[in-house]
TIVO-730735 format. One line per 10 residues: number of its first residue (from 1); for each residue x, y, z of N, C-alpha, C. Coordinates in steps of 0.1 Angstrom, whole numbers, plus 5000, padded with zeros to 4 digits. Each point is the difference from the previous one (the first is absolute). Layout:
BEGIN
NUM> X Y Z X Y Z X Y Z; ...
// end
This chain:
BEGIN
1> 8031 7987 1873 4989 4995 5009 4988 5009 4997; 4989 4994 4996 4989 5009 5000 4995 5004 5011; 4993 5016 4997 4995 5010 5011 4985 4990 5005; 4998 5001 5016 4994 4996 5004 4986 5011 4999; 4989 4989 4997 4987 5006 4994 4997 5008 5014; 4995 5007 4995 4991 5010 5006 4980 5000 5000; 4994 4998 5006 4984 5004 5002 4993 5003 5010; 4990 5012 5001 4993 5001 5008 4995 4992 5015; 4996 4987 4993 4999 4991 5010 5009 4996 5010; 5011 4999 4993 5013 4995 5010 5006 5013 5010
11> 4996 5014 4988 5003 5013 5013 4988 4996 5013; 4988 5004 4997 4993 4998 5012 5003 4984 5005; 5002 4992 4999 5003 4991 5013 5013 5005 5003; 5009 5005 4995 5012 5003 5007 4998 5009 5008; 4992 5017 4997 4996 5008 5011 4993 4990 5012; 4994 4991 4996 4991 4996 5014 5011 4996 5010; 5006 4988 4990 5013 4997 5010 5010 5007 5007; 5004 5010 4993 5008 5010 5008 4989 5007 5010; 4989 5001 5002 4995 5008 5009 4998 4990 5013; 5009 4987 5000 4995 4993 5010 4999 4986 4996
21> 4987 5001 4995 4991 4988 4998 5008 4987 4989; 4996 4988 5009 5007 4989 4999 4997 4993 4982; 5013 4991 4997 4996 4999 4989 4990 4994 4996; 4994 4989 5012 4983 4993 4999 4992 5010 4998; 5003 5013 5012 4984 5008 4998 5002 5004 4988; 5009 5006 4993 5001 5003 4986 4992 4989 4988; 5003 4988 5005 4995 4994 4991 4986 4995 4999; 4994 5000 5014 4985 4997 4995 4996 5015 4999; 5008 5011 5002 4992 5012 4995 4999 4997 4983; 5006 4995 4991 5003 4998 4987 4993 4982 4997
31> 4994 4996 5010 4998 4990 4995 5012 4985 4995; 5010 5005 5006 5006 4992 5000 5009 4989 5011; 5010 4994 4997 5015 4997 5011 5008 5006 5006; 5005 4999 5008 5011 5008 5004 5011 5000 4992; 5002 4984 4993 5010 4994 4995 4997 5013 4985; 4990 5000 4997 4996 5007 4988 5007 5015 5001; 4996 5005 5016 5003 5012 4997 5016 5007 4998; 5006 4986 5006 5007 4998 5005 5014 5000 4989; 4999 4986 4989 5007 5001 4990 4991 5017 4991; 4989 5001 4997 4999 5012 4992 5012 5013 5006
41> 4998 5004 5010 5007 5013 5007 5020 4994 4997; 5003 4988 5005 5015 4995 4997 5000 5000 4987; 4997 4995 4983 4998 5006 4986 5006 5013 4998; 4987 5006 5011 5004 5014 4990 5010 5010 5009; 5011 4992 5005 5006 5007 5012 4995 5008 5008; 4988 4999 5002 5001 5010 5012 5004 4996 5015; 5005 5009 5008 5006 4994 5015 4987 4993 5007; 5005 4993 5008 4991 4992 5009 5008 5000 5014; 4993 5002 5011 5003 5002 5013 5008 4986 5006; 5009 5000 5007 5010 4992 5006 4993 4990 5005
51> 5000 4984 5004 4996 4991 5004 4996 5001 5014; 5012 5001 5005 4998 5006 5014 5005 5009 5011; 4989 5010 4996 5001 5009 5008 5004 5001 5015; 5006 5009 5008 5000 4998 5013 4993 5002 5004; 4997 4993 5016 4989 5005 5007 4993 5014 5006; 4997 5009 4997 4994 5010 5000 4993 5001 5018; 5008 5004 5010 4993 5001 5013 4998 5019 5005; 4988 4999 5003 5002 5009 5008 4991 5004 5013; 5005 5008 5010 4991 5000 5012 4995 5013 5004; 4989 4996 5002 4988 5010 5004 4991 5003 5014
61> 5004 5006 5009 4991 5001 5012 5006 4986 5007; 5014 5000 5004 5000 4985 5003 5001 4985 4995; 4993 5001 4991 4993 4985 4989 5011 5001 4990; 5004 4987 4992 5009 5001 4995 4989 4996 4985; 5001 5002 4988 4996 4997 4986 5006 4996 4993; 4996 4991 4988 5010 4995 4990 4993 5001 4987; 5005 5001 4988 4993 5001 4989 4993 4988 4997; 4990 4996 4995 4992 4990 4997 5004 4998 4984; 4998 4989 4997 4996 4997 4982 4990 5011 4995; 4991 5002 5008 4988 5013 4991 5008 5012 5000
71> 5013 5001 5003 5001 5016 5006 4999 5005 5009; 4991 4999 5011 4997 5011 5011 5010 4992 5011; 5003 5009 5006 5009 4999 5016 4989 4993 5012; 5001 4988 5001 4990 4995 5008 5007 4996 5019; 4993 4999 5008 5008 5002 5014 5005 4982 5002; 5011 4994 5008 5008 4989 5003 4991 4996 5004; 4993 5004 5008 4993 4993 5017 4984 5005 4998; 4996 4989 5003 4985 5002 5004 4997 5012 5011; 4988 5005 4996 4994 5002 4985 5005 5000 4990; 4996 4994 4991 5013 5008 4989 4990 5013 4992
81> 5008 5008 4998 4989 5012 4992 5012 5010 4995; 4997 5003 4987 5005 5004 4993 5005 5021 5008; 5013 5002 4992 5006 5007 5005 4990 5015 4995; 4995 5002 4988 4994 5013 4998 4988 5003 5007; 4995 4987 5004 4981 5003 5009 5006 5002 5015; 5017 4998 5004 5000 5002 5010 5003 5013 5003; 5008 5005 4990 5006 5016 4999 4988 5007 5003; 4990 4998 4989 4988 5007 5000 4989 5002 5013; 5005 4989 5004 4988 4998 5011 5005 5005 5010; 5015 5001 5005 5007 5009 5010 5000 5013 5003
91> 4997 5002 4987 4996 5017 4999 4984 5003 4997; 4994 4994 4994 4983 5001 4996 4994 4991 5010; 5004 4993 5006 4994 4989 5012 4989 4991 4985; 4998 4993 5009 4988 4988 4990 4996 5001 4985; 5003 4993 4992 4997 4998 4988 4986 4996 4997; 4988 5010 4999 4985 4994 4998 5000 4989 4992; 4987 4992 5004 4996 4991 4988 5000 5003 4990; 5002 4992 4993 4997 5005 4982 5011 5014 4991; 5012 4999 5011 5009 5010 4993 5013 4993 4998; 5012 5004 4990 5012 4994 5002 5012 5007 5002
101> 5007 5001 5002 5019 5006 5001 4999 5001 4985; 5003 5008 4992 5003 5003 4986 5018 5008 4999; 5010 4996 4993 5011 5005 5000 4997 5007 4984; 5002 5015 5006 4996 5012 4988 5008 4995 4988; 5011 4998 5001 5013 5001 4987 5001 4984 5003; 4992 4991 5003 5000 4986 4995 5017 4990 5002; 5003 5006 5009 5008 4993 5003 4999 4996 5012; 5001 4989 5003 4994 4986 5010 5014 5007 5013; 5009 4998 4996 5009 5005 5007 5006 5017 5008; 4992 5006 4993 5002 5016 5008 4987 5001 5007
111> 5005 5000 5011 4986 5001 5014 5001 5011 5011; 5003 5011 4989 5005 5018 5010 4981 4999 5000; 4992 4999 5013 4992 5006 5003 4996 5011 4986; 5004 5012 4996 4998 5006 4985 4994 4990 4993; 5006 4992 4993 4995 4991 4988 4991 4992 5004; 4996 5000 5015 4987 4987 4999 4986 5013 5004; 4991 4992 4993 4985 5007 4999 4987 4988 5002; 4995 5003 5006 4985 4991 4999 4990 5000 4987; 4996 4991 4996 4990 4995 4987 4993 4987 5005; 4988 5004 4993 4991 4986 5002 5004 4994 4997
121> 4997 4989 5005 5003 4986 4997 5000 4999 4986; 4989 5001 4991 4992 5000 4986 5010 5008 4991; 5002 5010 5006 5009 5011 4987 5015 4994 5002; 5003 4997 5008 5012 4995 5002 5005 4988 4994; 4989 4992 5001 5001 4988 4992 4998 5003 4989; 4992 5010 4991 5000 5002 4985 5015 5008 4996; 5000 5006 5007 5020 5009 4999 5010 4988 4999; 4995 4992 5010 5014 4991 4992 4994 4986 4991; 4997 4998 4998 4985 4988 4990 5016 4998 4990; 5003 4991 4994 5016 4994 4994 4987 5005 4983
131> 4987 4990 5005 4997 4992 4992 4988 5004 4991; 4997 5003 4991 4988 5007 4993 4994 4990 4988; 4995 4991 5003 4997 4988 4992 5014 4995 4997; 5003 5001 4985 5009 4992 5000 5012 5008 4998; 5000 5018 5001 5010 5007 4998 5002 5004 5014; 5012 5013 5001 5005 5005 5008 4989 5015 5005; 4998 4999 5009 4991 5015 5003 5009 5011 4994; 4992 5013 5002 5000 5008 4993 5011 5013 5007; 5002 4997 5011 5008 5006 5011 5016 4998 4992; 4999 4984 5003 5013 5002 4997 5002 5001 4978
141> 4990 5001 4996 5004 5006 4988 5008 5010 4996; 4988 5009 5013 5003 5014 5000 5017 5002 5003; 4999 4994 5009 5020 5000 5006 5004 4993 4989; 5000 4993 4989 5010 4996 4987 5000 5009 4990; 4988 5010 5002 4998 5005 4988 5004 5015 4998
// end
């Protein structure tokens, strides 16, 4: 049986995927399918995350959360609002305009008060940006490279 190819490209979408992010976001970060990214990463064996996952709950101040499709722990019941702006705000009170919840070590799921930090809106959105024309920003190069 031949050895399954190996390239750069297929490592970074596989980093992106293992860090979370779904095989769609992967693929219009590359300009492509899901289906695309999809058979490429199965080719070259690399693992791909279980179909379905269980449901992820947990409760906070009362409110119970569940993991969403984007990742973040969002609350059952109206309001609905996500579990890290609530941590934050329990202890920092109010979230000014124009700032966001930032999870330091980028994982959507660890929400110890520690890992979350405030950023503008603007830097926050450039920190996580998938998409740099038609390549991968430079962040997560840095993390492949």
């Amino acid at each position: 049986m031949p050895v399954p190819r190996q390239d750069p490209k297929a490592a970074l979408m596989h980093s992106l995927y293992l860090q979370g992010h779904s095989l769609a976001e992967v693929g219009r970060a590359f300009g492509v399918s899901r289906q695309t990214v999809f058979k490429m990463l199965s080719q070259r064996g690399l693992k791909l995350r279980s179909k379905s996952p269980p449901i992820m709950v947990v409760e906070f101040a009362g409110t119970r959360y569940t993991r969403r499709a984007n990742g973040y722990f969002a609350s059952t019941s109206n309001p609905r609002t996500y579990l890290h702006r609530d941590i934050y705000e329990k202890a920092h009170g109010p979230i000014p305009d124009g700032l966001e919840v930032h999870h330091k070590n980028e994982d959507k799921t660890d929400n110890r008060l520690g890992n979350l930090e405030l950023m503008r809106s603007s830097d926050h959105g450039k920190l996580h940006s998938l998409v740099l024309g038609r390549g991968v920003s430079t962040r997560f190069k840095k993390k492949m490279g």
